[in-house]
Each structure stands twice: as structure tokens, then as C-alpha cells.
N, CA, C and O atoms as CSV, one atom per row, in Angstrom:
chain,resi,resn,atom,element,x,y,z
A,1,UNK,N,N,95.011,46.815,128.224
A,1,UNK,CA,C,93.895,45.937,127.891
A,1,UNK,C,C,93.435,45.250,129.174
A,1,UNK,O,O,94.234,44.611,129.859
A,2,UNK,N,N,92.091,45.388,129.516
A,2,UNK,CA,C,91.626,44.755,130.162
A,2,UNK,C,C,91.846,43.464,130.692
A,2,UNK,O,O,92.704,43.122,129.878
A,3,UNK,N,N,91.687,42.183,131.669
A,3,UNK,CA,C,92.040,41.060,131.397
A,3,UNK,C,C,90.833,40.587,130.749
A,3,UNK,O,O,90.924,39.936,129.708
A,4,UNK,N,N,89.816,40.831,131.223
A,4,UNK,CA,C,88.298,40.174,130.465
A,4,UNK,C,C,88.768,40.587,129.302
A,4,UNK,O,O,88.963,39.530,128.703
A,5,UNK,N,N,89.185,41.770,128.345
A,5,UNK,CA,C,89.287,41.785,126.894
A,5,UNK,C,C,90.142,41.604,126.948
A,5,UNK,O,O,90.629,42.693,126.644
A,6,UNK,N,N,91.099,40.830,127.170
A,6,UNK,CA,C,92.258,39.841,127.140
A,6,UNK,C,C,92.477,38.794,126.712
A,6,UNK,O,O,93.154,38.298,125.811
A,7,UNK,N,N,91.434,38.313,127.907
A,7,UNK,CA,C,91.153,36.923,127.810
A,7,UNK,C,C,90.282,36.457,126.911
A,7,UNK,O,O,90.326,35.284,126.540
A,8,UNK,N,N,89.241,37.474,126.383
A,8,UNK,CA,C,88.325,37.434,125.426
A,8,UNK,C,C,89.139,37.006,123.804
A,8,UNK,O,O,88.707,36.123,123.063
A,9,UNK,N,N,90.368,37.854,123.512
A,9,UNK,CA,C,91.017,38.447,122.248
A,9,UNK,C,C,91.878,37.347,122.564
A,9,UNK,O,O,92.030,36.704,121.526
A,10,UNK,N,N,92.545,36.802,123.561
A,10,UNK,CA,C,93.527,35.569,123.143
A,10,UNK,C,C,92.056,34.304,122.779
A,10,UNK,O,O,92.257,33.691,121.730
A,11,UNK,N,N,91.156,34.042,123.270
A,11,UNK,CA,C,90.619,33.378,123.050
A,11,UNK,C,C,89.457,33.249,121.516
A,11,UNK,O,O,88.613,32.378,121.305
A,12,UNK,N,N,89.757,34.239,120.799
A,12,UNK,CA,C,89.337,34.090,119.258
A,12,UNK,C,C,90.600,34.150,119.132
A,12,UNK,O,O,90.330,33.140,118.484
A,13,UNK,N,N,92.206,34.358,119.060
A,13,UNK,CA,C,93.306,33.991,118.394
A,13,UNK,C,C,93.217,32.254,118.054
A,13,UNK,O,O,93.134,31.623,117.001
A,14,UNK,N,N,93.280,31.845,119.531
A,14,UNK,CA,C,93.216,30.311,119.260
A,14,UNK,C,C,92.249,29.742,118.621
A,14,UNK,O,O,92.465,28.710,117.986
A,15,UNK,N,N,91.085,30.280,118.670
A,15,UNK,CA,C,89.534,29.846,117.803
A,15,UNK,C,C,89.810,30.136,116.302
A,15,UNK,O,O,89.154,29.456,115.512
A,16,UNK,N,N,90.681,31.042,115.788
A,16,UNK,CA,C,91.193,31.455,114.341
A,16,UNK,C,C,92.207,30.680,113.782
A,16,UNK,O,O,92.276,30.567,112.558
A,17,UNK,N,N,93.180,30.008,114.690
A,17,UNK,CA,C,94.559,28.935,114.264
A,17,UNK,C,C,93.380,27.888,114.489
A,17,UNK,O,O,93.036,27.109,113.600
A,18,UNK,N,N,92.906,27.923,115.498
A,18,UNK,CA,C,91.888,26.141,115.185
A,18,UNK,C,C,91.128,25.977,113.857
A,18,UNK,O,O,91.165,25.024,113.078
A,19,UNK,N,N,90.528,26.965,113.789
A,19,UNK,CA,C,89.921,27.098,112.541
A,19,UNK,C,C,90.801,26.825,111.112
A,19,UNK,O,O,90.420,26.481,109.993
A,20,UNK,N,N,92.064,27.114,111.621
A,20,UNK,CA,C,92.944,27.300,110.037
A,20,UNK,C,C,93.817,25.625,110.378
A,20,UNK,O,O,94.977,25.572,109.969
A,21,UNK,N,N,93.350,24.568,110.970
A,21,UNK,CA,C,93.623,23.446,111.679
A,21,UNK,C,C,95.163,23.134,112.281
A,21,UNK,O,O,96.008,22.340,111.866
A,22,UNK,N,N,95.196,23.890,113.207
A,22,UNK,CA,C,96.235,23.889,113.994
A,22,UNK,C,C,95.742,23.647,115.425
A,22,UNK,O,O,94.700,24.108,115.891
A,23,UNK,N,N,96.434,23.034,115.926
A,23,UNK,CA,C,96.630,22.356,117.781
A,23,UNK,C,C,96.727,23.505,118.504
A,23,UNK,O,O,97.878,23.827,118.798
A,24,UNK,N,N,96.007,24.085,118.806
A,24,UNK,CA,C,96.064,25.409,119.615
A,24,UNK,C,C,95.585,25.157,121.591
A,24,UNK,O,O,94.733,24.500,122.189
A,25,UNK,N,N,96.629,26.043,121.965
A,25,UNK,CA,C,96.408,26.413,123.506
A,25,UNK,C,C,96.775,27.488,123.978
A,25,UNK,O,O,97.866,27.962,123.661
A,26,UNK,N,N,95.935,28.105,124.841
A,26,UNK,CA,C,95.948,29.661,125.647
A,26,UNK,C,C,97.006,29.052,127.074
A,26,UNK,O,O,96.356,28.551,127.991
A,27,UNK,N,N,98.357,29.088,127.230
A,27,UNK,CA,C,99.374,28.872,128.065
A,27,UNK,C,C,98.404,29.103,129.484
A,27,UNK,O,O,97.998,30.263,129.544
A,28,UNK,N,N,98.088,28.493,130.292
A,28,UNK,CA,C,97.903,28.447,131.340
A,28,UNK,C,C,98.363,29.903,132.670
A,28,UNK,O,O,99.426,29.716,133.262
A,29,UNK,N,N,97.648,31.073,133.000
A,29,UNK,CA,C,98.368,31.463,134.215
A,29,UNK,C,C,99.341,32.267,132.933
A,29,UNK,O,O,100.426,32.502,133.465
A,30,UNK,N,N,99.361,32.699,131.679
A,30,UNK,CA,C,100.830,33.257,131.160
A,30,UNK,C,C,100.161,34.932,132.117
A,30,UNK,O,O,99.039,35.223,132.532
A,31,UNK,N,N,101.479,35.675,132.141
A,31,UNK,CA,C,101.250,36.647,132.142
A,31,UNK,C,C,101.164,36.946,133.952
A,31,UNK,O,O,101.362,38.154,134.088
A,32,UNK,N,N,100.965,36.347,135.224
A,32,UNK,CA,C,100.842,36.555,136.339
A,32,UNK,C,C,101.266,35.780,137.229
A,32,UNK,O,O,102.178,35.919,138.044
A,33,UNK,N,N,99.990,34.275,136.880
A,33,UNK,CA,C,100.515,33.264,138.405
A,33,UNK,C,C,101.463,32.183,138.232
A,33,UNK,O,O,101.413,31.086,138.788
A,34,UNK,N,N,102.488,32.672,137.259
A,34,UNK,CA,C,103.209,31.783,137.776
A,34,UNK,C,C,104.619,32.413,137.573
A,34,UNK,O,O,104.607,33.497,136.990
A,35,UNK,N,N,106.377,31.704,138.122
A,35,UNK,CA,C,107.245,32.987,137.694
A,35,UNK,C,C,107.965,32.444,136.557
A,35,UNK,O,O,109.120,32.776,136.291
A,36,UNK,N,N,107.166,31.463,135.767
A,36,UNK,CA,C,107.644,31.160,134.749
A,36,UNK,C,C,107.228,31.951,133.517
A,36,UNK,O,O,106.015,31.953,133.309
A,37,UNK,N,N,107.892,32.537,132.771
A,37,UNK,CA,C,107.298,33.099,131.313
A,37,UNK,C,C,106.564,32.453,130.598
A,37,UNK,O,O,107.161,31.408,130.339
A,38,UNK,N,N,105.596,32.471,130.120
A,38,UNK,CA,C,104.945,31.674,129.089
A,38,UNK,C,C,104.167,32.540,128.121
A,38,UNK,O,O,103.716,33.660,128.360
A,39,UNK,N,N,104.055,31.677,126.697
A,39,UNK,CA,C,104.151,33.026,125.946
A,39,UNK,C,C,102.056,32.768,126.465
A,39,UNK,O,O,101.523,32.005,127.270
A,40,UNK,N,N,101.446,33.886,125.463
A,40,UNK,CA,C,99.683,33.530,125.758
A,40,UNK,C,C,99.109,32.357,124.785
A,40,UNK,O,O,97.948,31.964,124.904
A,41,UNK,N,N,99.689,32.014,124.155
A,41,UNK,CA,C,99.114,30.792,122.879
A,41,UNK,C,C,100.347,29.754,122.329
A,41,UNK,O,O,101.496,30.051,122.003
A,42,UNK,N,N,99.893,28.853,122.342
A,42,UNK,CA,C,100.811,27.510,121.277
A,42,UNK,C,C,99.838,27.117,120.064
A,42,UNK,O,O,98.625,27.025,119.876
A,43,UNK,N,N,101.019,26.935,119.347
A,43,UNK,CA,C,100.060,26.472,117.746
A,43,UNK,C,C,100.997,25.768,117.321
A,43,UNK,O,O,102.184,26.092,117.308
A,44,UNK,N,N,100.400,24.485,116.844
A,44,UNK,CA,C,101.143,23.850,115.857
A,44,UNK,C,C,100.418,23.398,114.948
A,44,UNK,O,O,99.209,23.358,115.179
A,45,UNK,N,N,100.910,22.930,113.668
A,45,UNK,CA,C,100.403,22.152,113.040
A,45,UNK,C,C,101.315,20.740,112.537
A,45,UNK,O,O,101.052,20.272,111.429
A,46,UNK,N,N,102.186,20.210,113.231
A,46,UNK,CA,C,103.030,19.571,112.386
A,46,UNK,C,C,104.407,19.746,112.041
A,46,UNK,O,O,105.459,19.164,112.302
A,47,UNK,N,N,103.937,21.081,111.136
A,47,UNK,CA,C,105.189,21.154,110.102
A,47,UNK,C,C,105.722,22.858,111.205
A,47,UNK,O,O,106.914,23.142,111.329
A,48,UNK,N,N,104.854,23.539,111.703
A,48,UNK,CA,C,105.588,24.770,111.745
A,48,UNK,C,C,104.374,24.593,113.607
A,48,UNK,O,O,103.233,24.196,113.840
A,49,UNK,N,N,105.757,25.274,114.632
A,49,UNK,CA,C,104.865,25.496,115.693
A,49,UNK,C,C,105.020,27.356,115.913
A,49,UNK,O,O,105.736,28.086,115.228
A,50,UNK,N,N,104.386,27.658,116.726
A,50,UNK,CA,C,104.654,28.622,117.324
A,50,UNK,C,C,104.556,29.040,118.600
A,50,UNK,O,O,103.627,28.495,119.196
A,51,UNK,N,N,105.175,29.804,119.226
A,51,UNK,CA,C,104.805,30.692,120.399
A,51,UNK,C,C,104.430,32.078,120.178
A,51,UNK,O,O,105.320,32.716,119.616
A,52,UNK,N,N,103.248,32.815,120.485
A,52,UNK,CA,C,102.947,33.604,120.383
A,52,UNK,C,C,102.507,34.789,121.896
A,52,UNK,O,O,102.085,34.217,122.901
A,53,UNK,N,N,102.593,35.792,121.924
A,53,UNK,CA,C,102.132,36.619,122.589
A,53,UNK,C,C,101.267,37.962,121.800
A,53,UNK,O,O,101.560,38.838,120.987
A,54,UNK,N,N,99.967,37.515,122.617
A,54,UNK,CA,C,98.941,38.104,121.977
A,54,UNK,C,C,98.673,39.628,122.824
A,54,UNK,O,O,98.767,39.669,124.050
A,55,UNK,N,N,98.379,40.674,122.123
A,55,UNK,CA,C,98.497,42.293,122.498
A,55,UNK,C,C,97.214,42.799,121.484
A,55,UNK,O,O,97.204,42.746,120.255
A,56,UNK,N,N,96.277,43.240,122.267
A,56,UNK,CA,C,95.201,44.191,121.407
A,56,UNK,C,C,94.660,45.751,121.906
A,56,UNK,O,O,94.807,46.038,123.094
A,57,UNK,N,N,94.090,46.659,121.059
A,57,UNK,CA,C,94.428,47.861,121.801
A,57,UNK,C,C,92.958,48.527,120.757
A,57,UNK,O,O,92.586,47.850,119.799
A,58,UNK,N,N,92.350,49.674,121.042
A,58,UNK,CA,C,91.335,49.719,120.715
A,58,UNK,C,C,91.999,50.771,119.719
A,58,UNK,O,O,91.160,51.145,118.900
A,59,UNK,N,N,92.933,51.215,119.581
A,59,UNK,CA,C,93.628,51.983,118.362
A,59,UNK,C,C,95.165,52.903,118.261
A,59,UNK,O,O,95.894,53.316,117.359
A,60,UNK,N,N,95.140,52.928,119.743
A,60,UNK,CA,C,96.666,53.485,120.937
A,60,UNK,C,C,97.549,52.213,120.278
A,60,UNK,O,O,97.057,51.085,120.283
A,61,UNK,N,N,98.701,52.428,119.787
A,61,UNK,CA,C,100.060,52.034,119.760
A,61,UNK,C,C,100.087,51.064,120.846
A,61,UNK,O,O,99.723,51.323,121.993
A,62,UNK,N,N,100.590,49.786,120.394
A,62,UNK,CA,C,100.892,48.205,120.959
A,62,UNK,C,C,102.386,48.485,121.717
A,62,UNK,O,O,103.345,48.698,120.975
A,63,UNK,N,N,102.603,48.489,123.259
A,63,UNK,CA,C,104.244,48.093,124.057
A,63,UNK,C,C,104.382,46.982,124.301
A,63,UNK,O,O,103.353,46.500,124.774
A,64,UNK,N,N,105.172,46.311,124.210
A,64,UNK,CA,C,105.723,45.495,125.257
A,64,UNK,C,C,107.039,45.946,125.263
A,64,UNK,O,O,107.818,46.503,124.491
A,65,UNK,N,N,107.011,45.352,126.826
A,65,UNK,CA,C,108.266,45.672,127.123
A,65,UNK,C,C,109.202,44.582,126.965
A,65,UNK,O,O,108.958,43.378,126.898
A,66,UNK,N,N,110.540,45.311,126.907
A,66,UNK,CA,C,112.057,44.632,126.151
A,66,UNK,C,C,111.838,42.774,127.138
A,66,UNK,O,O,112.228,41.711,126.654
A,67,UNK,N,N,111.117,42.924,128.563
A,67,UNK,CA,C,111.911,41.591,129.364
A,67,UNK,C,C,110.446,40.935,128.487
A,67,UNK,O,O,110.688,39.826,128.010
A,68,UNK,N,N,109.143,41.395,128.239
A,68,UNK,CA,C,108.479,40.402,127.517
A,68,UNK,C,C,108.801,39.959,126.356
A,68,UNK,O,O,107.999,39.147,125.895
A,69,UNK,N,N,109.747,40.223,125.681
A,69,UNK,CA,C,110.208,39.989,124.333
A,69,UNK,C,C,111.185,39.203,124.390
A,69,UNK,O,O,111.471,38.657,123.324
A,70,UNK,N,N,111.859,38.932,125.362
A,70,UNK,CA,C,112.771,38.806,125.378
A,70,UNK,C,C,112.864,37.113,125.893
A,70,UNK,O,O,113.745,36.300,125.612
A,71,UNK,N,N,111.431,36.887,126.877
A,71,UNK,CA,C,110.937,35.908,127.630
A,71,UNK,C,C,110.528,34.979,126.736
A,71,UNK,O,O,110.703,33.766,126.857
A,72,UNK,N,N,109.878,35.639,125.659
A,72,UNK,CA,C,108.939,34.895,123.834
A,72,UNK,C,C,110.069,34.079,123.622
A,72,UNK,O,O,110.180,32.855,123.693
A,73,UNK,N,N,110.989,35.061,123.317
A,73,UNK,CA,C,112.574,34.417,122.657
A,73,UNK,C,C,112.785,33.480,122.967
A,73,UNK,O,O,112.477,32.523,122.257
A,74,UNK,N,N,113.479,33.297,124.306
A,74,UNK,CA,C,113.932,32.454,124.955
A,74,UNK,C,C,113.049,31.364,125.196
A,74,UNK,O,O,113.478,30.211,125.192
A,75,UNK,N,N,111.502,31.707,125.468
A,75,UNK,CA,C,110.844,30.059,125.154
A,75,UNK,C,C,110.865,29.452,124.394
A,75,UNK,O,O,111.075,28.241,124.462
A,76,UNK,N,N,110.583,30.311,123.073
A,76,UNK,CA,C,110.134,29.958,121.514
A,76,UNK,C,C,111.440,28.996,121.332
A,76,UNK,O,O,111.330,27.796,121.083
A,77,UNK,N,N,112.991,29.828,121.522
A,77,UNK,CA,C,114.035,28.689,121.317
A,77,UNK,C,C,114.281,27.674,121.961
A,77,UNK,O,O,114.939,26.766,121.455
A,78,UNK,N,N,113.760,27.601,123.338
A,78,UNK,CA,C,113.754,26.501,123.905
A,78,UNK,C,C,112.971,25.161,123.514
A,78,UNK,O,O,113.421,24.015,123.509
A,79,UNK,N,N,111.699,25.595,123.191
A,79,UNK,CA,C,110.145,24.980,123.013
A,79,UNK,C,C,110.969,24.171,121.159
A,79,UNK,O,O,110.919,23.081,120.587
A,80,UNK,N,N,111.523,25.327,120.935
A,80,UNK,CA,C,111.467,24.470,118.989
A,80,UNK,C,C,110.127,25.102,118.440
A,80,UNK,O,O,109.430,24.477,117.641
A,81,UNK,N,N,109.741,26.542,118.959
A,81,UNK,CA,C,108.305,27.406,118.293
A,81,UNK,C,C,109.488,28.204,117.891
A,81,UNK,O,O,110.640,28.205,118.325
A,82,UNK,N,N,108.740,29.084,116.673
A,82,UNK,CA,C,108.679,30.206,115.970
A,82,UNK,C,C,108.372,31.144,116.525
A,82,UNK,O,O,107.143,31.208,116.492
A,83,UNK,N,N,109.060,32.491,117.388
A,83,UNK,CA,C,108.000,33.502,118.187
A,83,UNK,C,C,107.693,34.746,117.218
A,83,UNK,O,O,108.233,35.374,116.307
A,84,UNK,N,N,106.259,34.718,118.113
A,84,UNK,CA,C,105.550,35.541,117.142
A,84,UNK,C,C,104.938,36.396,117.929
A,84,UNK,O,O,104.661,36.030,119.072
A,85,UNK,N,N,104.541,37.929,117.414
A,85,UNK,CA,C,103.939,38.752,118.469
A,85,UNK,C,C,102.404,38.994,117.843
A,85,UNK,O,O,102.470,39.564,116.754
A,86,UNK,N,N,101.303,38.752,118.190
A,86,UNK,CA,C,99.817,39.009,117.577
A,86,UNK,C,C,99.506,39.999,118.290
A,86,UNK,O,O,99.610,40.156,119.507
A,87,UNK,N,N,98.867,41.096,116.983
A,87,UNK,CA,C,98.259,41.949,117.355
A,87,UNK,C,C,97.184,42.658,116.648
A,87,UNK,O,O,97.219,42.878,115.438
A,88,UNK,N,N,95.752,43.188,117.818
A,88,UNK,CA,C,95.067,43.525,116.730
A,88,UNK,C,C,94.339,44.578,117.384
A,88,UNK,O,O,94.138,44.617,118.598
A,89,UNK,N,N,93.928,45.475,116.499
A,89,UNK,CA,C,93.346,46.719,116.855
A,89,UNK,C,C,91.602,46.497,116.693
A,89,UNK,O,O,91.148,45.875,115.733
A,90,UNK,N,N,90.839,47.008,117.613
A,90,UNK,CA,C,89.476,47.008,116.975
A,90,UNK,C,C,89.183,47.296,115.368
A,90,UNK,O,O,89.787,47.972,114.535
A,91,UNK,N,N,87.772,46.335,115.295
A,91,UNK,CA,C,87.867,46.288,113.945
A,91,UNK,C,C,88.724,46.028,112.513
A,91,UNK,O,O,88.468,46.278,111.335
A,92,UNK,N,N,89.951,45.358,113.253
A,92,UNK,CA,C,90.754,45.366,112.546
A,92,UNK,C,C,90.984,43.674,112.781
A,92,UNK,O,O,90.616,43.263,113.881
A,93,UNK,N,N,91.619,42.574,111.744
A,93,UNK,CA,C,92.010,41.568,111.848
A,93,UNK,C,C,93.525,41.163,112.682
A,93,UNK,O,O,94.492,41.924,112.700
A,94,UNK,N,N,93.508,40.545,112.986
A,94,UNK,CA,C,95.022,39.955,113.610
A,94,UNK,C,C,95.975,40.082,112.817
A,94,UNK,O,O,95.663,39.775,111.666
A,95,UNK,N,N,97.285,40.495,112.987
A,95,UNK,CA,C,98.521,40.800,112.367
A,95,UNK,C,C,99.574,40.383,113.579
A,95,UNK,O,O,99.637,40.739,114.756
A,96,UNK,N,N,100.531,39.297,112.627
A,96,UNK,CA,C,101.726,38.678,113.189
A,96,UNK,C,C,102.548,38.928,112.388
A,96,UNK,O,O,102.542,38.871,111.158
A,97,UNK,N,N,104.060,39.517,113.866
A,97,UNK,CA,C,105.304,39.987,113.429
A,97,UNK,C,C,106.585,39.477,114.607
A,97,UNK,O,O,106.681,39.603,115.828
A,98,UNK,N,N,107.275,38.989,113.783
A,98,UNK,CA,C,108.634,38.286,114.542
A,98,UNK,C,C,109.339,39.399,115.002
A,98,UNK,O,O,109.954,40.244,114.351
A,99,UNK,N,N,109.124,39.264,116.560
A,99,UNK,CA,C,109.938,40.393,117.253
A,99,UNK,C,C,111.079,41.411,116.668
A,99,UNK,O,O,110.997,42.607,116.948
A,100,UNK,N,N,112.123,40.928,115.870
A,100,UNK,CA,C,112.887,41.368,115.512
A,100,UNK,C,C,112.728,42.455,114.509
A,100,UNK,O,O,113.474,43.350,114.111
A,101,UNK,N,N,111.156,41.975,114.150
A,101,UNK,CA,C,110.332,43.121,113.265
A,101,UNK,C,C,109.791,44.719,113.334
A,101,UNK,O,O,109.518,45.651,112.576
A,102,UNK,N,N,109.826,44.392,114.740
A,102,UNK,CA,C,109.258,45.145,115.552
A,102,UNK,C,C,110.273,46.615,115.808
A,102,UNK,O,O,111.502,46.538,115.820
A,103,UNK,N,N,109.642,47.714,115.971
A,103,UNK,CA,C,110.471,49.032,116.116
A,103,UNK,C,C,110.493,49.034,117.381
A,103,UNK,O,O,109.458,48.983,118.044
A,104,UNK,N,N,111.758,49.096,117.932
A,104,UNK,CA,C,112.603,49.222,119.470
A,104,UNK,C,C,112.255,50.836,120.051
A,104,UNK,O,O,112.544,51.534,119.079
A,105,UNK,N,N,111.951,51.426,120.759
A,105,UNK,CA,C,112.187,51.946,121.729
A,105,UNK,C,C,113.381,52.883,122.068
A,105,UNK,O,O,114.370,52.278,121.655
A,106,UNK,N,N,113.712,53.871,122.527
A,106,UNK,CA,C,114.851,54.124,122.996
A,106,UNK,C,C,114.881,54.076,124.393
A,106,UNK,O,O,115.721,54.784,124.947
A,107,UNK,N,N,114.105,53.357,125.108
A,107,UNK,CA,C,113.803,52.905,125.966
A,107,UNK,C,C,114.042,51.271,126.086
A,107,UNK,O,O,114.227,50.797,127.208
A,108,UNK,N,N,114.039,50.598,125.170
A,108,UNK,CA,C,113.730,49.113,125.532
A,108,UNK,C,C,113.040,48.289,125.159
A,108,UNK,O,O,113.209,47.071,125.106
A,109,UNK,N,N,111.729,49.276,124.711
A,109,UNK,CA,C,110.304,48.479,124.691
A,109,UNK,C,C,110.262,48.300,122.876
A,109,UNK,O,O,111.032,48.758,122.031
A,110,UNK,N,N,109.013,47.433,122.728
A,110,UNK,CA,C,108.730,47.365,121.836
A,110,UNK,C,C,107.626,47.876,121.133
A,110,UNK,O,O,106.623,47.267,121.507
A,111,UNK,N,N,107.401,48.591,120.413
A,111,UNK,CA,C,105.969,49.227,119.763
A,111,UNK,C,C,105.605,49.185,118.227
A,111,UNK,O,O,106.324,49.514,117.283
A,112,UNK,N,N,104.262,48.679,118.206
A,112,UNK,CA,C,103.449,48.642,117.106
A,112,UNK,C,C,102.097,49.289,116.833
A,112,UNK,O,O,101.040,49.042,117.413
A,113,UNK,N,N,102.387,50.455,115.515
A,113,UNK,CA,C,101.535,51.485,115.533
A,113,UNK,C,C,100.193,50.547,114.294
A,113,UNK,O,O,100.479,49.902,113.285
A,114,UNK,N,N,98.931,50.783,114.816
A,114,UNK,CA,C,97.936,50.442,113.666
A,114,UNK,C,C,98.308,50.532,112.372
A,114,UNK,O,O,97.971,49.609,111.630
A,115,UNK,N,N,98.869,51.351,111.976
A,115,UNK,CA,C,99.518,51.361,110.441
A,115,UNK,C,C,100.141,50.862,110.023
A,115,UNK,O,O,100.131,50.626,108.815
A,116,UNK,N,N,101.358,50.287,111.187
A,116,UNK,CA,C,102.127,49.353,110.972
A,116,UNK,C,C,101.851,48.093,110.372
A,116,UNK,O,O,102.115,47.599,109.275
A,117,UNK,N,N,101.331,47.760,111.251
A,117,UNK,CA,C,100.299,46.332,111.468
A,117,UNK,C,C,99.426,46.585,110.167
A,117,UNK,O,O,99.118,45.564,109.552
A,118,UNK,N,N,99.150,47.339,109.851
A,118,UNK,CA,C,98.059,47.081,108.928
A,118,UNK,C,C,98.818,46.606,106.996
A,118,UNK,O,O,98.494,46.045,105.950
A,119,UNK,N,N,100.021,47.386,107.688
A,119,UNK,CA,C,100.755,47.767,106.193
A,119,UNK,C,C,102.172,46.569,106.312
A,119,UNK,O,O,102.766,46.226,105.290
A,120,UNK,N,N,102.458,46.180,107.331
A,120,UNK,CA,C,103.681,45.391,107.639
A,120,UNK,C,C,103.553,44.272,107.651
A,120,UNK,O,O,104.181,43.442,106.992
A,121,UNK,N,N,102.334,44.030,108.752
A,121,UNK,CA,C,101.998,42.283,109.248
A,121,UNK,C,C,101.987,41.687,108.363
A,121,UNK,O,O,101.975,42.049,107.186
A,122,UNK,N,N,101.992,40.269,108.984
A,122,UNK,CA,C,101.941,39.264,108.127
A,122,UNK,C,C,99.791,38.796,108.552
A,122,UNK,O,O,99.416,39.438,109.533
A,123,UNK,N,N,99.135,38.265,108.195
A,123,UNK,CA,C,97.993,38.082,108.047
A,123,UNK,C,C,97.695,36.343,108.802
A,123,UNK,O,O,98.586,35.548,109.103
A,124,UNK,N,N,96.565,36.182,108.920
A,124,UNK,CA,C,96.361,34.723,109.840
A,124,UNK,C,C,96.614,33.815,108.392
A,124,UNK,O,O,97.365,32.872,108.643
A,125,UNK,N,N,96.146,33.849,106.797
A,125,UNK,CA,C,96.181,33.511,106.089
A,125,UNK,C,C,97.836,33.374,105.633
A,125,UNK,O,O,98.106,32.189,105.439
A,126,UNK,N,N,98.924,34.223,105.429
A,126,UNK,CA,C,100.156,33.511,105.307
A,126,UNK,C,C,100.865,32.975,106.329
A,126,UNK,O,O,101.924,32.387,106.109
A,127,UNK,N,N,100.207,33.161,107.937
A,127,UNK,CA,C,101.149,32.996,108.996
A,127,UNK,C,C,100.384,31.021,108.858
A,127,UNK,O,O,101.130,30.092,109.170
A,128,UNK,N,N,99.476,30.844,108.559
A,128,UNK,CA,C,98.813,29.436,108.828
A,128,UNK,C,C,99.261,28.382,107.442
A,128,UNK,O,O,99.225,27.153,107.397
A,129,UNK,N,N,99.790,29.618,106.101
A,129,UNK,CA,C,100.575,28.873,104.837
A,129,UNK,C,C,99.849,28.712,104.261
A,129,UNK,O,O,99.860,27.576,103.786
A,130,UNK,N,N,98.546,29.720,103.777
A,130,UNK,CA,C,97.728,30.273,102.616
A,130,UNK,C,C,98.129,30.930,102.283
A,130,UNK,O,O,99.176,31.263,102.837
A,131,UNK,N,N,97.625,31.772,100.986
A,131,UNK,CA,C,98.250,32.310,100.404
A,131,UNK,C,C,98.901,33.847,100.969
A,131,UNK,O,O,98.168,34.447,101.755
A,132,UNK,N,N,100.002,34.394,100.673
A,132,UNK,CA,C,100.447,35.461,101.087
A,132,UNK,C,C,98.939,36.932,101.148
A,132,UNK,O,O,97.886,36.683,100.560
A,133,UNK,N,N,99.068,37.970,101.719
A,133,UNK,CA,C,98.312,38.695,101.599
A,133,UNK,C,C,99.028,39.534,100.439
A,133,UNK,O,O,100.233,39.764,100.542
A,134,UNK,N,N,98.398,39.933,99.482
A,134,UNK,CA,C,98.558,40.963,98.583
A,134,UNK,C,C,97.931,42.117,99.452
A,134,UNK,O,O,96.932,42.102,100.173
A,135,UNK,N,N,99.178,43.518,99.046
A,135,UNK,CA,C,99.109,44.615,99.667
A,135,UNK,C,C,98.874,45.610,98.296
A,135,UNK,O,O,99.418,45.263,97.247
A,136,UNK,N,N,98.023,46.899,98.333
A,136,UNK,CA,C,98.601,47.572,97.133
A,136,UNK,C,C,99.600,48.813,97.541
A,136,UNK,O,O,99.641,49.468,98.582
A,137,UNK,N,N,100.195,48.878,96.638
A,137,UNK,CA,C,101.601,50.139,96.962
A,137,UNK,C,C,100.671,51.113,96.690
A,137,UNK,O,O,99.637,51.120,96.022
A,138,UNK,N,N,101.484,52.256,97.603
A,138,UNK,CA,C,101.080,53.708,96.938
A,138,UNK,C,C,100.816,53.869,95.007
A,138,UNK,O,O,101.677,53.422,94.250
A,139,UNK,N,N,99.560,54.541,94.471
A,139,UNK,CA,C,100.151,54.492,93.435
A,139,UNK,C,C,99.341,53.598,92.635
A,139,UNK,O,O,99.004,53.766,91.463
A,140,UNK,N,N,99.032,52.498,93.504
A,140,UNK,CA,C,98.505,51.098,92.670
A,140,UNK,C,C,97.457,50.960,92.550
A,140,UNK,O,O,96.983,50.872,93.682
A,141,UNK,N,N,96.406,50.843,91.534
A,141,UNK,CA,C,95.009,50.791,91.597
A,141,UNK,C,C,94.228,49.406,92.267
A,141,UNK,O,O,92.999,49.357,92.324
């Protein structure tokens, strides 16, 4: 991903938690100038915070790699956030999944296929504590 569509796609994440009224910030420098990890977004509202790292892809399978996952972790537990990985494919809405959710690699890394996300995630609506997304099963009209 580009950084302009980077910087573009973290910046409607935070415009979408603001919207759902949460304290939102795009971490300063995450991702390059500085050698501190930081995840790309903070959200809180109060009752639930998070750290998030935001990943979008125009339809190619979502990586990160094992030391970025690993960096979320270790802030998120430090910070007292929830880590969370956002991701979204063109045309498609944002989908958040707790690393541990995530299919490993035999390599290390972490990857999330569009289908996944589409069929797995959790939605901006239950991650913000609206109502859950109803999915239909195979089968289900």
C-alpha cells in the first residue's frame, strides 16, 4: 500500500471510530521515523481502548509480519489497549481481528484473505458495542 493510500485509509479509520464517538488518533511517525513501535491509531471511549494497526489492499491477501504483531502486542499490553488488526479491501468496509485470530504463516507472518475478513471479522458496529453483525450460514436464506 502506498503511503498516500495509507495515510488516506488510516485516516477514514479514525474519521469512522470518531464518528461511532470515540477519542481517536493516527500515532504520530508509526511505521518509520521513529525506533519506537507504535501501533497506526488509538481509540478510546472510556470503557474499552484500543491499539490498532491499520492494513488495506485493493484485493491481494493482507501480511504482516510476525515483529509487527508482535510490536501491537506488546504496546497494546503496555498502553492498557485491546490490540486490534484493521483491515479493508476496496469496496469493502473495515474488518477487525485480534491478532491471535489471525492465520500464521509458516514463515512467521501474518495473513488475511478478503474472505476471511469478510466472513470472520468483527465489523466497526460490534468492535464500537452496537449491535453484533449478523452473518448468514451457508444454507440460510
Amino acid at each position: 500500500m502506498s503511503n498516500s493510500k495509507g495515510n488516506r485509509r488510516e485516516r477514514e479509520l479514525v474519521n469512522l471510530l470518531d464518528d461511532r464517538g470515540f477519542a481517536v488518533m493516527r500515532a504520530p511517525a508509526s511505521g518509520s521515523a521513529t525506533t519506537r513501535e507504535l501501533p497506526d491509531v488509538l481509540a478510546g471511549n472510556g470503557d474499552v481502548f484500543y491499539a490498532i494497526e491499520a492494513k488495506a489492499s485493493a484485493g491481494r491477501p493482507i501480511y504482516l509480519t510476525g515483529e509487527e504483531v508482535e510490536a501491537l502486542v506488546y504496546f497494546a499490553r503496555n498502553f492498557g489497549a485491546k490490540p486490534r488488526i484493521a483491515v479493508r479491501f476496496d469496496r469493502e468496509d473495515w474488518y477487525f481481528f485480534h491478532p491471535a485470530d489471525l492465520h500464521v504463516t509458516d514463515g512467521g507472518n501474518y495473513r488475511v484473505k478478503k474472505e476471511t475478513a469478510l466472513s470472520e471479522g468483527t465489523d466497526v458496529e460490534e468492535l464500537t458495542g452496537g449491535p453484533a453483525q449478523t452473518r448468514l450460514v451457508d444454507g440460510e436464506e
